[in-house]
N, C-alpha and C positions, 0 to 999 in steps of 0.2 A: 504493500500500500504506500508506505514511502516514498518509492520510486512513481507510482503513476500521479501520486500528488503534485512528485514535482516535475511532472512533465506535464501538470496541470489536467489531470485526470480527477477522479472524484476526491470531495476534499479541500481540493487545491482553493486559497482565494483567487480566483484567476480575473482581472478586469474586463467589466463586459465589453464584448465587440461592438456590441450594436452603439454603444456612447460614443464612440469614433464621428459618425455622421451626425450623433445627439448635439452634441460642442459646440461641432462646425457651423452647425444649420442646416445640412444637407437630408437631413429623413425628410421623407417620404411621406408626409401626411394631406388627409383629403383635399384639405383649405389649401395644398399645397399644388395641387394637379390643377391644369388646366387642358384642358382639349378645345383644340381647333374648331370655332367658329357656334364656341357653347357660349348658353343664354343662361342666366343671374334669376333667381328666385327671392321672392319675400312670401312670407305668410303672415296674411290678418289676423289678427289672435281676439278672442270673447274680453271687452274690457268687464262683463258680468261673470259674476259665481255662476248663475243658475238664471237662464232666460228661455221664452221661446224667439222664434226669427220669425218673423212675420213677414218680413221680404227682405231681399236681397238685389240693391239696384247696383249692376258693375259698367253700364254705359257709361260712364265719360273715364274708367278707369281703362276699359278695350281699346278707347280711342287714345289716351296718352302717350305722350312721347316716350317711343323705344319699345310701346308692350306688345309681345306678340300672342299671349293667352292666359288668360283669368277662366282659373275654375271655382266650381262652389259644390257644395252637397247634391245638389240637383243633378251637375255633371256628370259625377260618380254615380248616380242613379243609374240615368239616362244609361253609361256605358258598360254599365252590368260587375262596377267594381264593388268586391266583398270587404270585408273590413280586417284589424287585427285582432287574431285569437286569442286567449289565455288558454294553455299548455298545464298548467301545474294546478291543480283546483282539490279538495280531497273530493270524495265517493261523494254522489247525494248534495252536491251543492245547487242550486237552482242554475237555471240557464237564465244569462245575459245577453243582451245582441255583443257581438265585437266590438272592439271602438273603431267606430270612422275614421277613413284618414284626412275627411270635411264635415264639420258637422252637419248633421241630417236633423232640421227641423227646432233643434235645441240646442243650446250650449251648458257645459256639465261644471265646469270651471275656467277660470281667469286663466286665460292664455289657451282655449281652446281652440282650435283650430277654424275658420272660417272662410276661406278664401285662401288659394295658391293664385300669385302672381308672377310673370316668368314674362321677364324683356331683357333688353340687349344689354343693360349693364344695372348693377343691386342697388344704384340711389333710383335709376327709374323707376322698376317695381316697386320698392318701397315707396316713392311719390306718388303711383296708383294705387297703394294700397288702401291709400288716404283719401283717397276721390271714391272708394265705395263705400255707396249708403248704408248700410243695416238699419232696420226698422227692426228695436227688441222688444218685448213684452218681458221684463223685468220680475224674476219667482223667487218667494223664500229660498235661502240658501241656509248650508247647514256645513260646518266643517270639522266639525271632532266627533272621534267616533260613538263616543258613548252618549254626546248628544241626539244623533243621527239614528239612535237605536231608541231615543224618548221616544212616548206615547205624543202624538201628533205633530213629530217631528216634518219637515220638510221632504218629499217625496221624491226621489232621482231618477225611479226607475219605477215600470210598473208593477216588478216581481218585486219591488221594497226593498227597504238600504239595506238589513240582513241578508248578507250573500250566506253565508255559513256559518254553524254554529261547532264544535267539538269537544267531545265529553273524554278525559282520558281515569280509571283509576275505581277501585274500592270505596266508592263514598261511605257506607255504613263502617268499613272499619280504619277511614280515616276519623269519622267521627266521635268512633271510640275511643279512638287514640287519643283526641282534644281532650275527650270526657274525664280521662284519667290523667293529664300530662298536671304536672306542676307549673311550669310556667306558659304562656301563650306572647309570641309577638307578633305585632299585628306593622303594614306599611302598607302605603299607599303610592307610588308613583309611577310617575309618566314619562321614558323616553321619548324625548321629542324629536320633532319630522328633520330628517337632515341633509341638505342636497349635496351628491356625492360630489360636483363643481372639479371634474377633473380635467386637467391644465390645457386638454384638447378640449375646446367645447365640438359639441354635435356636429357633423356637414355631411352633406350627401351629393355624390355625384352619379350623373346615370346616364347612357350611350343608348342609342336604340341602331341595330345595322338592320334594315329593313330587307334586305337580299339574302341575308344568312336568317332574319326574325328570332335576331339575338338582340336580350338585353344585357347589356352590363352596367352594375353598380357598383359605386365605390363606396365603400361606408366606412363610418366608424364603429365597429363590432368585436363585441367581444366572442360573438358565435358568427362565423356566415354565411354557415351553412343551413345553420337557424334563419337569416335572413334571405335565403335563397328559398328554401322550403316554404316558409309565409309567404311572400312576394308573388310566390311563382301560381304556388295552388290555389291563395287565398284572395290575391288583389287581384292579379293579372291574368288567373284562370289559363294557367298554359304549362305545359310538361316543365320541369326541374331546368332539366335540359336545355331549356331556350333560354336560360337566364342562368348569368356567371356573377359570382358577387368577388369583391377585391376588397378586403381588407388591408390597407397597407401598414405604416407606422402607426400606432394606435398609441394615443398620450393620456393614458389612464382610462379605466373605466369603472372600476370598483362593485361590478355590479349592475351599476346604471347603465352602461352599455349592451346589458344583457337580453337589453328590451329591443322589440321592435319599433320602430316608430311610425306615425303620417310621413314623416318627410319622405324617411325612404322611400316608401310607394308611390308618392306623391314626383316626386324626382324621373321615377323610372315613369311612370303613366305620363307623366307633360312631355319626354324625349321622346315618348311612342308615339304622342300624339303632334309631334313638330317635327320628328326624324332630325334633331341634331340634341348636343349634350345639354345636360340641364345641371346647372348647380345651385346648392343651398348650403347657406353655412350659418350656424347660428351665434347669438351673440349672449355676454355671459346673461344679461336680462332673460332672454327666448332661455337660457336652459336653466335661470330659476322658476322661472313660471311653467315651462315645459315638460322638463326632464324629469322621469322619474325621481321618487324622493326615495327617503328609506326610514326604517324606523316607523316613529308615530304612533305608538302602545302605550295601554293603559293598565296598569295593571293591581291588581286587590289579592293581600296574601297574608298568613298567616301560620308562622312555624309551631308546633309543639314540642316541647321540650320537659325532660323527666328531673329533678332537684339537681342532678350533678353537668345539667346540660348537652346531655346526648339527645340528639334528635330526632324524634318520633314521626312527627307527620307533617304537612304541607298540606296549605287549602290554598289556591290559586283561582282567581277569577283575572284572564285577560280579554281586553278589546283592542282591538287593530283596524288600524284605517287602511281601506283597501283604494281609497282617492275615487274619481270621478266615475274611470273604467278600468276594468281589468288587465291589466300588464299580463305580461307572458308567462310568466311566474309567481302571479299575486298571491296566488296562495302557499308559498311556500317560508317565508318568515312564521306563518299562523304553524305549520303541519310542523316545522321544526321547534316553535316554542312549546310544541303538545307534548314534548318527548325530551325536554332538554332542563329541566328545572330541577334535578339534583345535583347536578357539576361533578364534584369530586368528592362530594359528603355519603356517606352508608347511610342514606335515609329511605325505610323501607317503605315508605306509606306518601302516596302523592293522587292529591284528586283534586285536577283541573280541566278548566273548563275557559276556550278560546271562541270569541265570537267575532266575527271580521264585517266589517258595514262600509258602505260604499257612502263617502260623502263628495260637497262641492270642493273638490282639491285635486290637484294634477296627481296621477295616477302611482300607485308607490309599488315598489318592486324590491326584490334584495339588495339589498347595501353589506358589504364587506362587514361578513360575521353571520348574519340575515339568522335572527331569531335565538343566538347564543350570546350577543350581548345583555340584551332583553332576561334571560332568566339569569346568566351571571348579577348581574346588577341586582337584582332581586334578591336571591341568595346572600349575596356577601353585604349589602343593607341591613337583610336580616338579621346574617351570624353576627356585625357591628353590634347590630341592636341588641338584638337578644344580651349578649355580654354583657353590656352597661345597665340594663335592666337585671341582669343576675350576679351582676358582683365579679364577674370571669373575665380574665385578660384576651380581648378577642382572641391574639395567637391561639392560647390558651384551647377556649372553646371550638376554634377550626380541629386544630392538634384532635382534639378528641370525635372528632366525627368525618375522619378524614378515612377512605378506605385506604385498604393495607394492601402492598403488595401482595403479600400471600394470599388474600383475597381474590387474586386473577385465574382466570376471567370470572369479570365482575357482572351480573346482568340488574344495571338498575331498575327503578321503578319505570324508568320513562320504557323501556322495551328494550336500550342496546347495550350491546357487551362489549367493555372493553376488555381488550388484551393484556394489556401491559398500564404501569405509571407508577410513579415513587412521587408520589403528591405533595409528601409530608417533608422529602427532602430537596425538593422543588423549593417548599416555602424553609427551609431550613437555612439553605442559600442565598435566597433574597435575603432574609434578614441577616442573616451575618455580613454582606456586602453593604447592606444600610446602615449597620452597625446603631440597630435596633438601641442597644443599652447603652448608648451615648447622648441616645437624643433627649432625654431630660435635662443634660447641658445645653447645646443647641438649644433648647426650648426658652430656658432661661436667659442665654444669652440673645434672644431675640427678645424679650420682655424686655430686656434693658435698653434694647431699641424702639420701643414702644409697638411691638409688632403680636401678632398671634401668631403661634406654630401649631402647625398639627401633624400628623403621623396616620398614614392609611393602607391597610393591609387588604390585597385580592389575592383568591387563589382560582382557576379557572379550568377547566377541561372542555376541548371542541372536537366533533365527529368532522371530518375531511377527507376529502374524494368519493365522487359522485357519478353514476352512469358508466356506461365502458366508454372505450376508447380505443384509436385504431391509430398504428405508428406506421409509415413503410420507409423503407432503405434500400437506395438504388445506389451500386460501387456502379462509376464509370471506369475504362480501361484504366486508366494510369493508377486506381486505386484510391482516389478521393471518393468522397464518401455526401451525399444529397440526401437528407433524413426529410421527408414530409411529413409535417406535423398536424396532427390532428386537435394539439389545443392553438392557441391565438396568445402571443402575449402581450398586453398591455405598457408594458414597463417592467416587466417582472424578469427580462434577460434569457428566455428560452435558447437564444441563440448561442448565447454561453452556456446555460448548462446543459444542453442538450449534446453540444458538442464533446463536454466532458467526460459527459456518460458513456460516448460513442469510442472517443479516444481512450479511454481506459479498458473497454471491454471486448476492442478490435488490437489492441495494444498500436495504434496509429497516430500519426502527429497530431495535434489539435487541429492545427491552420488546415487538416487537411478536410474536414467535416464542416459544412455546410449545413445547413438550418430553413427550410423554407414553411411558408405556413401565409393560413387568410387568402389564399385563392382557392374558389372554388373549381377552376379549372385542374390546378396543379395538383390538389388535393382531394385524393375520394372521397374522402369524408372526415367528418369531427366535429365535435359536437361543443370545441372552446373552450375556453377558462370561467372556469369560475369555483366555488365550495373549497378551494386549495388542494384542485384534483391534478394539478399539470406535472410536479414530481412522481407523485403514487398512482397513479393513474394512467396519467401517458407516459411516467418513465416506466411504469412495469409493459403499457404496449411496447414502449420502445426497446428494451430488455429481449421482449418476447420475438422483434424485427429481426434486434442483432441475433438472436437466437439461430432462425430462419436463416439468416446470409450465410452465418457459420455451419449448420446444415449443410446449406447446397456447395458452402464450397470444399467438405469433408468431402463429396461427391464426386465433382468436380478433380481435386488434389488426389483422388484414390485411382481417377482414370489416368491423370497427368504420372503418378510418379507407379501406375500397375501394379495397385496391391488394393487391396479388401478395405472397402470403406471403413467397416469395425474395426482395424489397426490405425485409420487416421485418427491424429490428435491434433486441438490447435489450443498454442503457447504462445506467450512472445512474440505475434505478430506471425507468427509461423505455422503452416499445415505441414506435420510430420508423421512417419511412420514410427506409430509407436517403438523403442528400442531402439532405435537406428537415429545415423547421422542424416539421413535423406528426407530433405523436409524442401517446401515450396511457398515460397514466403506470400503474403495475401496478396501484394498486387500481381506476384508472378501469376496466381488463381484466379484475379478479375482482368488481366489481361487474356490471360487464355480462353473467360469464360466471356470473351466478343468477339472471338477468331470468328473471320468467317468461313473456315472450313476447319474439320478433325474436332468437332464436339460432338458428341453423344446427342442422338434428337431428344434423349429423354432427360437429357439435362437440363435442356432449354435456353434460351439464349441471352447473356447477361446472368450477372448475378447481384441479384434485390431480394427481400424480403419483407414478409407484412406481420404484424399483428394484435390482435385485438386483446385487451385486457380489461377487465371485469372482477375485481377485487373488494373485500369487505372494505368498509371506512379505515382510517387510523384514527388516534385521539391524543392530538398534542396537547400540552397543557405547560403550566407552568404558578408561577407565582409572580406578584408585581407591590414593591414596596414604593408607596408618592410620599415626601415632605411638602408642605406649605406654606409659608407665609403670608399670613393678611393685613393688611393696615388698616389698624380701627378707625380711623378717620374717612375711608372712602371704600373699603370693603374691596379694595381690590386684591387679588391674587396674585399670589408669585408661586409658579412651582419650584422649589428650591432642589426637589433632588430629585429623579424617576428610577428605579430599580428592577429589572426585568433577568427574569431568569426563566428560559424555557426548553420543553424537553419537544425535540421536533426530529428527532429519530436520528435517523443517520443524514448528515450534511453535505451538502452537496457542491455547497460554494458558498462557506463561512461569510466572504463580502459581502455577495449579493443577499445576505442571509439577512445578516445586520440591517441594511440598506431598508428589507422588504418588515423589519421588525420599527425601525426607526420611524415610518411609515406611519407604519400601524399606530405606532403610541400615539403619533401625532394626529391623529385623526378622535382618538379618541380621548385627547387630553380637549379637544374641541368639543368633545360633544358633551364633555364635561361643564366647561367652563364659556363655551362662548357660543355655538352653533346651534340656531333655531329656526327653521322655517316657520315664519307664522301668518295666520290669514286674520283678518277682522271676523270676532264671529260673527258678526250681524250681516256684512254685507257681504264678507265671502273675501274681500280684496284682499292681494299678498302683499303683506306690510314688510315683506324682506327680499325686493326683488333688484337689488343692487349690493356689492357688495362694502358698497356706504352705510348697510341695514343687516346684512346678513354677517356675523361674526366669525370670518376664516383665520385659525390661529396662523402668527408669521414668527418668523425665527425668535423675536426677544419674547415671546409667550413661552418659549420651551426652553429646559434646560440641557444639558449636555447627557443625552440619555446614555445608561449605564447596562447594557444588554449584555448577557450572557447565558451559553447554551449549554445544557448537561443532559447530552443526548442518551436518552435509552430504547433501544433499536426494537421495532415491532420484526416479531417474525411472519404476519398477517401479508408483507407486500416482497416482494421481491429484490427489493430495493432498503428496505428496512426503515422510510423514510415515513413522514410521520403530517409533514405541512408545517410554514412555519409565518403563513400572512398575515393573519387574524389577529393573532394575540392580543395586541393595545387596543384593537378596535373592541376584544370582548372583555378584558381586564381593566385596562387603566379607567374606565369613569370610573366603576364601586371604589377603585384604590384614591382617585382624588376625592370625591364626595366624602369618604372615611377620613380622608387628612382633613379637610375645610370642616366637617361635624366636630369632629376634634378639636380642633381649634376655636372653634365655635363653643364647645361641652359648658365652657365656666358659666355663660351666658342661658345656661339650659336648653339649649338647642339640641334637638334629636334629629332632626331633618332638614334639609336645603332640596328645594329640587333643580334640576339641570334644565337649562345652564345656569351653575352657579355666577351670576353677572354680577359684578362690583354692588349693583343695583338691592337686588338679592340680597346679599348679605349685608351692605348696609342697613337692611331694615334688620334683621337678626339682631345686629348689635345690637339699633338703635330698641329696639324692643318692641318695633312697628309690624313686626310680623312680614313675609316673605309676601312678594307679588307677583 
């Protein structure tokens, strides 16, 4: 292992390649493409929550300078286009129409879609966008979910804002459990809605060749194959086949690209119908009002606990906002928070109950974690609480209700089993790296500064890798090495690790392995990124590819050197005759296997391989220790220290490791502290649709985060890799919320809700109660 590390094999921190062109400026992204003699796109957007349209006047917008087509919902009628589906729903949910890719007769939320405009260049369209009339008829609007589920709440649909409701659990002997438990803690809070705002906003580009009745789109996707399959069957009504999607440089997606959108459709249908390209690019306003959101749970809970504080039972009642219409995924934040509310504690007794409502809000989808932040935060709230309510040093009371390794495999209450975790020495290491039993100095020595400190403990377990997945590996003669990839990466460096994986287990150069991916031409299939499946997932396809080459070219090398395939062995970059000095080194094997004369027909021509993998989850986990500092004077926050320690199996590129964990904290040190999407409730309007309103943490909001890995290797994948995205996104709020409660305690305060804003907690001090 040694040696392939440092020849930058698995292991190795090797620097990504694809940063080369990141630097420079040179990737490759949508807003980046231009094609020949393409036309500029705007969309009208609902300035209402909730209306009908009464008419729609687009004459003097047809006639303006530059426009060559305004469509509307009528259009889309008229031309027999179907809408976007939701994919992920549990059993027994009611049926929804699709969402349009123009509204049809109604608009559902602010910034719904109304009108495509497509002229010669993006300030025209946008200047006709404005020259058409809408006549609204203005309806109650309604935006959080638990109001949306009141008795004469505001109505979005005709099937009712309850899209689905889920029962998980033993209720009569959860009940008993309460009946007899010594202590009971009771929380209430709300994850609020978060727009993923990743550094690419949205763009769509689309080609129609009317002689070959091919489309091509270019998207920003985190699946696009996913977006070729919708497009193709759903909007456009035509074989797979007739429609290629390109995926290029992709600049974050978190999730939210996982969705489909209008534009897409919308893009490829105006190029079909003008036969030249069409492009749309949106702006960061278009993708707070727009873009899927994440989060937005409500959640009612209560732990039982027995005098010495081991943990008896969970009552859960959550509401989730599933927004206007159904995303492609809507329901899967709901189906993973059903099953995910023990984490890492031996709590045998869990009965909850998940209800999902469709309100006036842009449509929400998974956000990076999707449904494991949510019960995380809940749990480790509670374990806080509970503590301070029973006299028990949080550490303390996790320590005792934490499962034990020899406990493996574990099968919770929610339904899954994990394999492997050292829970307790996860959290054993974060605190010794915080140096837990020093901060009563530190604490005091920030008093003298006239400040608050506080100290906040999370421990976290997440299920990762999702769906199969399909890798292939094509050697060209010289021996270089073309891996098509079946996931997409966003930022996440496939091209680097993908190539490590290759170069270690072909024992071949790095530089000589290639990485392609996000064409649906190049690529048969794949199904994307996302759950933290592109290590354990597609590196066990890809495992399973190099498998296959090394295979065929056993085959191959048994004909070349005339002996018994069963005697070939490959080492060292070498196919040799077992025992013997007579060996044929892999490119001598893929040059031989493109002759075009003197191969076996049943060897076939070339030598590539495919395949598909299909593996249980992993469950990384770890521990995450935040300090705090607050100023009583303005209730502002400082995170003074962040501590991260996670178990993510076997690593594959320590760098990029870091990079994707650093990430993470900082997204959820936001969701902490400063990120909310909010609407008026009365009128539905989005009060954070610039980021002069919306709260994105920037470098002096964070500290110098302190990441570290103590891997222990699942034997569940083939790779022994475990995922390593999520972490901060599903750890760090409970861990800063527990530091700020803390700091907060002298004052009696049990609870802050997120985002904790200078705002917030100024009123805590002041004694004015939280708003």
């Amino acid at each position: 292992m040694a040696t392939a590390v440092a020849a930058g094999g698995i292991g190795a921190p090797v620097r990504r390649v694809e940063d080369a062109r990141f630097l420079t400026g040179t990737g490759q992204f949508v807003a980046d493409l231009n094609l020949p003699n393409a036309a500029h796109a705007a969309v009208l957007r609902s300035p209402h929550a909730h209306a009908l349209i009464r008419s729609i006047d687009t004459a003097a917008a047809r006639t303006a300078p530059g426009v060559v087509l305004v469509l509307t919902g009528e259009d889309a009628k008229r031309d027999g286009l179907g809408g976007l589906p939701c994919r992920a729903l549990p059993p027994g949910t009611k049926e929804y129409p699709p969402h349009p890719v123009l509204a049809d007769g109604k608009v559902r939320h602010v910034g719904d879609r109304v009108a495509f405009i497509v002229a010669e260049t993006l300030e025209q369209a946008r200047d006709a966008a404005e020259l058409i009339a809408v006549d609204y008829e203005p309806l109650p609007a309604v935006t959080m979910a638990v109001d949306a589920l009141a008795p004469g709440a505001p109505k979005l649909w005709d099937q009712g804002n309850l899209c689905f409701a889920l029962t998980r659990g033993d209720k009569e002997a959860v009940d008993r459990a309460f009946a007899a438990a010594a202590h009971v803690t009771r929380i209430a809070c709300h994850n609020p809605r978060n727009s993923a705002n990743a550094i690419e906003p949205r763009a769509a580009l689309a080609a129609y060749d009317r002689f070959r009745r091919r489309t091509t789109i270019y998207a920003t996707s985190q699946a696009p194959h996913r977006v070729r399959e919708v497009i193709a069957a759903q909007i456009l009504r035509v074989p797979e086949s007739d429609v290629r999607v390109i995926a290029p440089d992709v600049g974050g997606g978190f999730g939210m690209k996982g969705a489909i959108y209008p534009e897409d459709a919308l893009v490829a249908w105006a190029a079909s119908k003008l036969d030249r390209p069409v492009k749309w690019v949106g702006d960061r306003s278009e993708s707070l009002a727009s873009d899927a959101h994440g989060r937005d749970q409500t959640d009612e809970a209560e732990l039982a606990l027995d005098a010495t504080g081991r943990m008896l039972a969970l009552r859960v009642a959550a509401t989730v906002n599933l927004g206007a219409y159904l995303a492609y995924s809507a329901g899967v934040p709901a189906m993973i928070t059903l099953h995910s509310w023990t984490t890492v504690y031996d709590l045998p007794l869990v009965h909850a109950t998940v209800r999902a409502a469709l309100t006036n809000t842009s449509p929400v989808a998974p956000y990076r974690g999707s449904g494991r932040p949510e019960c995380t935060y809940v749990m480790e709230r509670l374990a806080d609480k509970a503590a301070r309510e029973m006299g028990i040093d949080p550490v303390e009371l996790r320590r005792r209700n934490m499962i034990r390794p020899g406990a493996m495999p574990y099968l919770t209450a929610g339904g899954q089993t994990y394999d492997c975790g050292e829970f307790e020495r996860m959290l054993d290491r974060a605190l010794e790296l915080a140096d837990r039993k020093g901060f009563a100095a530190r604490k005091v020595e920030s008093e003298r500064h006239g400040r608050l400190r506080g100290i906040g403990v999370s421990v976290h377990v997440e299920s990762s890798g999702l769906y199969n997945e399909r890798m292939e590996i094509r050697v060209d003669s010289g021996g270089s090495v073309a891996v098509q990839a079946g996931t997409l990466a966003t930022g996440q460096g496939h091209e680097t690790m993908y190539a490590q994986m290759v170069a270690e287990w072909l024992d071949i150069p790095f530089a000589s392995v290639r990485v392609f991916q996000g064409d649906t031409d190049r690529v048969l299939y794949g199904r994307g990124t996302f759950a933290e499946r592109s290590a354990l997932i597609g590196g066990g396809a890809l495992k399973g590819a190099v498998g296959a080459v090394i295979a065929k070219g056993r085959r191959i090398a048994a004909n070349m050197l005339e002996a018994a395939e069963a005697d070939i062995e490959f080492a060292a970059g070498n196919f040799r005759v077992a025992g013997t000095d007579r060996a044929v080194p892999f490119a001598g094997v893929a040059r031989f296997a493109h002759a075009p004369v003197g191969l076996p027909p049943e060897l076939g021509l070339g030598l590539d391989g495919a395949a598909t993998y299909d593996g249980p989850p992993a469950f990384p986990n770890g521990a995450m220790v935040c300090e705090v500092e607050i100023d009583r004077a303005t209730g502002a926050i400082t995170v003074a220290r962040f501590i991260a320690v996670d178990d993510c199996g076997v690593v594959i590129n320590p760098l990029m490791l870091d990079g994707q964990v650093h990430g993470s904290i900082s997204q959820g040190i936001g969701q902490a502290l400063l990120e909310e999407v909010r609407f008026d409730p009365e009128s539905g309007q989005l009060l954070t649709g610039s980021f002069m309103d919306y709260g994105m943490p920037r470098a002096d909001d964070l500290p110098m985060f302190e990441a570290h890995m103590v891997p222990v290797p699942t034997g569940t994948n083939p790779l022994g890799v475990k995922g390593g995205a999520e972490p901060g996104n599903i750890a760090a709020p409970p861990a800063v919320v527990n530091a700020v409660v803390d700091a907060l305690a002298p004052f009696g305060v049990a609870d802050v809700a997120m985002p904790a804003t200078p705002e917030r907690v100024w009123r805590l001090i002041a004694g004015m109660g939280a708003r």
